[in-house]
SEMIFI-341767 format. One line per field, with one value per residue (C-alpha): residue in three letters; x, y, z. Coordinates in pm, whole numbers, padded with zeros to 5 digits. Last residue first. Example, Ala and Ser with C-alpha at 12.3 -4.5 7.8 and 13.67 -1.06 7.14 Angstrom:
2
vexkol	(SER  ALA) $
x	(01367  01230) $
y	(-00106  -00450) $
z	(00714  00780) $
This chain:
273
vexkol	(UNK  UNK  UNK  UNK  UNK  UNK  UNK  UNK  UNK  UNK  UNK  UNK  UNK  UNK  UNK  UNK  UNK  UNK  UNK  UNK  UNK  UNK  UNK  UNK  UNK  UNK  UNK  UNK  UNK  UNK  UNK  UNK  UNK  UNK  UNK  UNK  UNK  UNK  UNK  UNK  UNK  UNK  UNK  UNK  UNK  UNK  UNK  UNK  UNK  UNK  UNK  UNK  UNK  UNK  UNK  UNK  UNK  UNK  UNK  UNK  UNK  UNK  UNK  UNK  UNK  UNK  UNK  UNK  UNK  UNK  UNK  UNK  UNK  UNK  UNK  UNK  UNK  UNK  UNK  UNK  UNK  UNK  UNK  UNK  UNK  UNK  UNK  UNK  UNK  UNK  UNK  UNK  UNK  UNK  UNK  UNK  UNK  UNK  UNK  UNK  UNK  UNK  UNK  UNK  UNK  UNK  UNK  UNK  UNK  UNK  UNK  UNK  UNK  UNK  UNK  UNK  UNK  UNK  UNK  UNK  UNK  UNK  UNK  UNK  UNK  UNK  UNK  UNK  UNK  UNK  UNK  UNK  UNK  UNK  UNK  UNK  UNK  UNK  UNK  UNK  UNK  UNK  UNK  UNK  UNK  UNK  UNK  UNK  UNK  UNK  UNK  UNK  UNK  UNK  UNK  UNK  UNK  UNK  UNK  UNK  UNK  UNK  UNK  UNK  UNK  UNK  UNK  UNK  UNK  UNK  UNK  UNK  UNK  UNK  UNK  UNK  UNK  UNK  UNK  UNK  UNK  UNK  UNK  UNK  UNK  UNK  UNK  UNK  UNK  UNK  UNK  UNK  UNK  UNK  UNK  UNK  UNK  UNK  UNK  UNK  UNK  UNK  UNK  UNK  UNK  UNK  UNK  UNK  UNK  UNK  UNK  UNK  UNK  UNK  UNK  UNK  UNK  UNK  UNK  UNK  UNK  UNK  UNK  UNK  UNK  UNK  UNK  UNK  UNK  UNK  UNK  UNK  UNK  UNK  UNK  UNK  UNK  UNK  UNK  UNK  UNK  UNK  UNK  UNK  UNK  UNK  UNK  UNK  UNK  UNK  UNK  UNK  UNK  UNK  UNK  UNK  UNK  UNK  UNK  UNK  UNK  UNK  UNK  UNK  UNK  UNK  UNK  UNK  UNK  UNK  UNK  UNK  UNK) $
x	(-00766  -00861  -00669  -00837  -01227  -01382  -01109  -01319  -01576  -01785  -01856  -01761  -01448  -01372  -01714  -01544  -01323  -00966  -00742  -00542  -00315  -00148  -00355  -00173  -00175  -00472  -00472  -00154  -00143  -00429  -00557  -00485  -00669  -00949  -00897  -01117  -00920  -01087  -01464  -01593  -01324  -01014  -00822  -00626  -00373  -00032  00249  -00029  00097  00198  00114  -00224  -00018  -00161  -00455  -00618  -00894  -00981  -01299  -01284  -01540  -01502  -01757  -01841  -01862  -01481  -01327  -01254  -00975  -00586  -00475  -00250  00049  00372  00459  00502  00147  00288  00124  -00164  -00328  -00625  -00762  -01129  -01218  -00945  -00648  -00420  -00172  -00047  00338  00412  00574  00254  00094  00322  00527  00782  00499  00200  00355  00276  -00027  -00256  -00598  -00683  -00409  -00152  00119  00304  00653  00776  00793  01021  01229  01252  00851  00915  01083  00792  00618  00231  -00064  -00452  -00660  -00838  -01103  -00926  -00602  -00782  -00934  -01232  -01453  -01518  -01110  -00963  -00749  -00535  -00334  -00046  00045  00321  00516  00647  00538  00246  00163  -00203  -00304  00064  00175  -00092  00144  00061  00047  -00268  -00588  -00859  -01213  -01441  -01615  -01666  -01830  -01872  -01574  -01681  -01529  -01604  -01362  -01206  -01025  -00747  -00851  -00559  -00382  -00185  00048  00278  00500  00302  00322  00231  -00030  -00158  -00163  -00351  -00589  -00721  -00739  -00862  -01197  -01249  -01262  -01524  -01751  -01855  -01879  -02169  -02259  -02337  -02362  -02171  -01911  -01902  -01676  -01666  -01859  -01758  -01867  -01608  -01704  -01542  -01573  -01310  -00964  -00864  -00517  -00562  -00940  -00850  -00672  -00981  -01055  -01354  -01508  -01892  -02155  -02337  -02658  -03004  -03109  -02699  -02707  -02928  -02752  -02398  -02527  -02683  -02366  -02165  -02370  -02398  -02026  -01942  -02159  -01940  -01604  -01736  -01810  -01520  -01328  -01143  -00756  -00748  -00418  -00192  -00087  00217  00354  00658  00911  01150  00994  00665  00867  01068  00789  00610  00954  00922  00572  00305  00000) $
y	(01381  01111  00791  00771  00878  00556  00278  -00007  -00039  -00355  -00707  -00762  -00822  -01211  -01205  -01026  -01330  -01250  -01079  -00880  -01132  -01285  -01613  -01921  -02108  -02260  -01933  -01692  -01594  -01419  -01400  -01118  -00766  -00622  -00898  -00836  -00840  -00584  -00505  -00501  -00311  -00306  00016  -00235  -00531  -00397  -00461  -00515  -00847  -00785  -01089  -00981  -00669  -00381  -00118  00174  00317  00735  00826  01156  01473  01855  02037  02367  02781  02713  02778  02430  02409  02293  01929  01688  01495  01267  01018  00699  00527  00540  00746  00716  01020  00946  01175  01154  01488  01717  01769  02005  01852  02133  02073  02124  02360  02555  02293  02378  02073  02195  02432  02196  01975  01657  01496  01197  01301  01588  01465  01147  01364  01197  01044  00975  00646  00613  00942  00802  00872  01183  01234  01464  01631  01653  01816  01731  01964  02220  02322  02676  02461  02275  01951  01895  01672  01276  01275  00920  00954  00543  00504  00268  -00013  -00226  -00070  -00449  -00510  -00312  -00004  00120  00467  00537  00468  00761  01005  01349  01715  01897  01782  02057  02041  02202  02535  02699  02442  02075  01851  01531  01206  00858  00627  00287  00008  -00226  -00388  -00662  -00615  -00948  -00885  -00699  -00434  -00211  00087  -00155  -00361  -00031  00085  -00234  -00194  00107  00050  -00284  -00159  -00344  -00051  00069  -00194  -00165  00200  00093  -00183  00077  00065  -00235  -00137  00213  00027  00397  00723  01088  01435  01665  02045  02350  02557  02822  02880  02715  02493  02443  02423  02118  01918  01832  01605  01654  01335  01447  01199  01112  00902  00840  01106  01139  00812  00926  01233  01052  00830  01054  01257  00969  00807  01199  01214  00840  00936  01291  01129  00844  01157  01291  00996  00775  00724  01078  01209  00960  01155  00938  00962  00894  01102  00893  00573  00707  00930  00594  00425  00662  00705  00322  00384  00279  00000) $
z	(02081  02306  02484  02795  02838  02977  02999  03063  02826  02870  02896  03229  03051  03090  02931  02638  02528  02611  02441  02728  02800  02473  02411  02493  02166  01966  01794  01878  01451  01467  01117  00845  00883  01126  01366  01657  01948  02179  02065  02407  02580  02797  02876  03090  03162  03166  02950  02652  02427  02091  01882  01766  01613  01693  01629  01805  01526  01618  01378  01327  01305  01364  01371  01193  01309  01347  01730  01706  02026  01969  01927  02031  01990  02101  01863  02111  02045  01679  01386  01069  00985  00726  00496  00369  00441  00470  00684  00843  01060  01294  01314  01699  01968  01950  02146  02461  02570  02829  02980  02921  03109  02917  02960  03108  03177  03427  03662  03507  03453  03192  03208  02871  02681  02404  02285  01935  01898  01890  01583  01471  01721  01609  01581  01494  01370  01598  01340  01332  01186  00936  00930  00673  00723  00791  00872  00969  01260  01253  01578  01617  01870  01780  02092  02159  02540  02489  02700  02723  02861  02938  02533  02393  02398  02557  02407  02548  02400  02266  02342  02051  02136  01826  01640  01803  01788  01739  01840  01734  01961  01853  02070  01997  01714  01548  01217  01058  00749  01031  01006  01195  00930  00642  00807  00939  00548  00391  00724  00616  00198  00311  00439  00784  01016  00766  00729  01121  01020  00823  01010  01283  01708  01782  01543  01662  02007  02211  02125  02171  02204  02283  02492  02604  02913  02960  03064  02742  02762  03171  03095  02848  03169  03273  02974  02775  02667  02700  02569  02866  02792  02678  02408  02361  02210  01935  01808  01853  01564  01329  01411  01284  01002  00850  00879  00725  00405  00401  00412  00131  -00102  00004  -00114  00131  00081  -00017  00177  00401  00682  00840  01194  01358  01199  01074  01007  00876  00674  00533  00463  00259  00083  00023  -00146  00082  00000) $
């Protein structure tokens, strides 16, 4: 699926913004399934994902409507974490033939008052024993920098895991890691932003008059086990891509069978953007 120079950028810098791999017209399908979807769950529950540590960034009240596991909620996004164009780059970036769910999150940034995310990594919310873990953003709409787009510090991911303060969400110091510091990551519908649990990132607040809407996919190798057992969900070791190679052998911890789960979410709001 990636060119060699692909490759090597990926390899270098940590991340990877792959440009039209969906079509707008697929972008803008996915965006009306998305808020159709957050519309109705937000007639019976909390939606909010805000972390604390936004009104450090802000000073004001801002706002990040999200939804866990979308494959138990729409076969049409259910499709999507599937489509080979997707997994065809993970498989690429992770270096494996075989791609393995993590977790997902839906998130949308409402207009004008979209959350932002300080700088963090995503390691602390869910270290593997490998780092195989990567992150897929794929852009419904358009990304740029007054949306709060996504940002990132390139070469980062060479530092390996940093201490984060674990108040308000984990973070950086805001002080030694202020957004500004980073390459924005403007995007538009359809484009997806591949990078490593280790890249450090963020993003700033939508102070657009239109949302901003991503679909955040956690993936790994199925042979990668997690260091520590959490952030568990539902939807947890589906194979997206491949087959997992640990069948019929001591399964890695961390994928077992949801009723070892308590069949549901564990790690609530970790991991956003």
């Amino acid at each position: 699926m990636l060119t060699q120079e692909q490759l090597e950028f990926y390899r270098e810098n940590g991340y990877l913004h792959v440009k039209g791999l969906f079509t707008k017209e697929e972008a803008a399908t996915y965006r009306q399934e998305a808020h159709d979807l957050i519309d109705r769950l937000q007639k019976t529950k909390d939606v909010e994902a805000t972390w604390g540590s936004a009104a450090e960034v802000t000073m004001t009240k801002t706002s990040l409507l999200h939804c866990h596991d979308v494959q138990f909620q729409s076969a049409l996004l259910t499709r999507l974490l599937v489509d080979e164009r997707l997994t065809g780059v993970a498989a690429d970036v992770i270096g494996s033939p075989n791609v393995q769910l993590h977790h997902n999150k839906l998130f949308i940034k409402p207009p004008e008052k979209g959350s932002p995310f300080p700088m963090h990594q995503d390691q602390p919310f869910f270290p593997h024993d490998n780092d195989s873990m990567i992150a897929a953003i794929i852009h419904f709409d358009d990304a740029p920098l007054a949306k709060g787009c996504v940002r990132m510090v390139p070469g980062s991911h060479k530092l390996g895991a940093i201490p984060h303060i674990q108040e308000g969400g984990w973070h950086l110091s805001l002080d030694e890691y202020p957004l500004e510091s980073s390459v924005a990551c403007e995007a538009e519908a359809g484009d997806v932003l591949f990078f490593s649990y280790l890249t450090i990132h963020g993003s700033g607040v939508n102070v657009s008059n239109e949302a901003r809407t991503t679909l955040l996919v956690q993936m790994r190798d199925p042979l990668d086990p997690p260091s520590v057992l959490t952030h568990l969900s539902r939807g947890q070791g589906m194979m997206l891509r491949g087959v997992d190679p640990s069948a019929g052998k001591a399964t890695p911890a961390g994928n077992e069978p949801s009723g070892m789960m308590n069949g549901g979410t564990m790690g609530g709001k970790m991991g956003a953007r």
